[in-house]
C-alpha positions, 0 to 999 in steps of 0.5 A: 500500500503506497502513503496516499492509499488509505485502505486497500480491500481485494480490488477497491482503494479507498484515497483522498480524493485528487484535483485529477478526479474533479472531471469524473466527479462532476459528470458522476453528481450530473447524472439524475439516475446515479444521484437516484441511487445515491439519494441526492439530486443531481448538480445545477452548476457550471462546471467552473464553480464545481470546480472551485468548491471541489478544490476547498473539499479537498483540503477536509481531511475527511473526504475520500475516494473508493476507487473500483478496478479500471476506474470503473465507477468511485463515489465519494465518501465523508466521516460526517 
C-alpha cells in the first residue's frame, strides 16, 4: 500500500480524493439516475464553480475516494 492509499480491500482503494478526479466527479453528481441511487439530486452548476468548491473539499481531511478496478465507477465518501 503506497502513503496516499488509505485502505486497500481485494480490488477497491479507498484515497483522498485528487484535483485529477474533479472531471469524473462532476459528470458522476450530473447524472439524475446515479444521484437516484445515491439519494441526492443531481448538480445545477457550471462546471467552473464545481470546480472551485471541489478544490476547498479537498483540503477536509475527511473526504475520500473508493476507487473500483479500471476506474470503473468511485463515489465519494465523508466521516460526517
Amino acid at each position: 500500500m503506497t502513503q496516499a492509499e488509505i485502505i486497500r480491500a481485494g480490488k477497491v482503494v479507498l484515497r483522498p480524493k485528487r484535483i485529477e478526479d474533479a472531471p469524473d466527479d462532476y459528470v458522476w453528481r450530473c447524472d439524475p439516475e446515479l444521484d437516484e441511487l445515491d439519494a441526492t439530486m443531481p448538480l445545477n452548476q457550471a462546471y467552473t464553480e464545481f470546480l472551485r468548491f471541489y478544490q476547498e473539499e479537498m483540503h477536509r481531511p475527511y473526504i475520500f475516494l473508493c476507487v473500483l478496478p479500471d476506474d470503473e465507477a468511485s463515489s465519494f465518501l465523508s466521516s460526517t
